[in-house]
N, C-alpha and C positions, 0 to 999 in steps of 0.2 A: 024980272030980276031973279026971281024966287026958282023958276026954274032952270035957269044960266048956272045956277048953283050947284043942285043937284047934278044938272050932265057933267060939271066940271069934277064932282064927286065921283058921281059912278064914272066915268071916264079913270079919274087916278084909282080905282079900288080895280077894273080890268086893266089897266098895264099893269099894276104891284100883284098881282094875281098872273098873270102871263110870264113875267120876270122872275119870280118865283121857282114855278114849275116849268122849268126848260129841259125838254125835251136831250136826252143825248148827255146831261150832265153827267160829269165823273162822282163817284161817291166823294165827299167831303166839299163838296162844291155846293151845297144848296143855301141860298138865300146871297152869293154873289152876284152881281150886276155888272156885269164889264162892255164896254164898248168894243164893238163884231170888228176883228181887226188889230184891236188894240195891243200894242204887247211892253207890260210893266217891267220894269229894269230893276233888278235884284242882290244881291250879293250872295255868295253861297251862305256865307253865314243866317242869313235872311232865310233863306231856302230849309237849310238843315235845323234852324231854332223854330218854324214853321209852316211845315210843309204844307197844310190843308188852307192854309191861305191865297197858294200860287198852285194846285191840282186844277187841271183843264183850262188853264191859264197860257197863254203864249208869253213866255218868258226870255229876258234878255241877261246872258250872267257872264262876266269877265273874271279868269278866277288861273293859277297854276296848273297847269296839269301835273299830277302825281305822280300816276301809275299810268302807262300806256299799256292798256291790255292787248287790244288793237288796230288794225289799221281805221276800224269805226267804233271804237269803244275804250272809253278813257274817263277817270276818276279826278276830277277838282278840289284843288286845299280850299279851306277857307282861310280869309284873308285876314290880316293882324296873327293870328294867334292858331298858326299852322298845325291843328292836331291828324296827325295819317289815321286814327280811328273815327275819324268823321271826314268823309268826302263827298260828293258830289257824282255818280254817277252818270254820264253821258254815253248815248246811244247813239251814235249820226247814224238819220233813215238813209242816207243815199250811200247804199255800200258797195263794193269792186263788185260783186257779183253782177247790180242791177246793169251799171254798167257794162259789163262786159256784154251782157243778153241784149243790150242796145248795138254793140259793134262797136261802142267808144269807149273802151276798158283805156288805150294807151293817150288818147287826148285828155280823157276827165279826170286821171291820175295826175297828168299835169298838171291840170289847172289847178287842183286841190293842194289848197298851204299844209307845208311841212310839219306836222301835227308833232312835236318828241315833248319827254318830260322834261317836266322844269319849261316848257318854252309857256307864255301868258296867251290864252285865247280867251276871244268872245265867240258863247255860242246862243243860237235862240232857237228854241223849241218848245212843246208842251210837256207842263210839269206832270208826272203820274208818278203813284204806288209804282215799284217795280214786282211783278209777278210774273216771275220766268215763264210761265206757263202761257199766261196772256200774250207777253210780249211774244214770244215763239209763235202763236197761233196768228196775231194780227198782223207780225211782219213776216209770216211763212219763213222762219229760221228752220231751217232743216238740221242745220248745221252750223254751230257758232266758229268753224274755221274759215267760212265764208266771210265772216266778217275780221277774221286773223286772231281769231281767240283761241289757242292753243289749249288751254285747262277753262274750261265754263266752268266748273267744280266754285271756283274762287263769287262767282257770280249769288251762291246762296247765300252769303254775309249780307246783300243787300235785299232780302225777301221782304218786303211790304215798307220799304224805304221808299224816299223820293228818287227818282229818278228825270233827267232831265233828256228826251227824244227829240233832236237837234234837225232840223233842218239845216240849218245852217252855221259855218263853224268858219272862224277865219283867225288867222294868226296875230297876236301885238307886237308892236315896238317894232316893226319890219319898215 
């Protein structure tokens, strides 16, 4: 019985020791535990009053669009209490360019809901710090007109903010 004990001991002290130190973590993520897969559902408000909460987190956020920078890069109100000096910025990875380099720039355009301001989307992606510098490097931005950003200038307002890297984006109320 005596030794049932122990292995159940050392057994929970190697997973909370494994859970712990996860490899690949985002900075401000340590000593979170989430289930591989799982993705928590947030509000921006949620998001902008606690970012280091939802970092390296797969994130679900329904929210106004703002400011449409462009065709994959657009800024979220929070909800109730609409302040335009707190938003949400959103990145969609899958941008005109990758498409086009696949040969289906005029099908996947299609298929992609009509993104304007003022329209309600849900998007989900992983929440990060945004560091222009990073993000350029990890998503080979050569060029933020690729993505239909006309002044990236606008882009340093949100230097070490949350930012929300969308896989996926769809339109409400449609």
């Amino acid at each position: 019985m005596k030794s049932g004990f122990v292995v159940a001991v050392a057994l929970a002290v190697t997973l909370s020791a494994g859970l712990a130190a996860r490899p690949g973590a985002q900075p401000g993520t340590e000593g979170q535990v989430g289930t591989a897969g799982a993705v928590s559902t947030a509000t921006v408000t949620d998001i902008l009053s606690s970012p280091e909460r939802y970092y390296g987190q797969t994130v679900m956020v329904s929210g106004e669009v703002s400011k449409l920078r462009g065709k994959r890069v657009f800024t979220l109100l929070p909800e109730k209490t609409p302040d335009r000096n707190a938003e949400l910025l959103v990145l969609w990875k899958k941008d005109a360019s990758d498409s086009r380099k696949q040969g289906q720039y005029g099908q996947a355009m299609a298929q992609e809901p009509m993104i304007t301001e003022n329209s309600t989307v849900q998007a989900t992606g992983t929440l990060r710090r945004f560091v222009k510098a990073d993000i350029e490097r990890e998503y080979r931005i050569e060029n933020w007109a690729d993505w239909g950003v006309t002044d990236h200038n606008w882009l340093e307002a949100f230097h070490n903010k949350p930012v929300l890297i969308a896989d996926k984006v769809t339109r409400r109320g449609e």
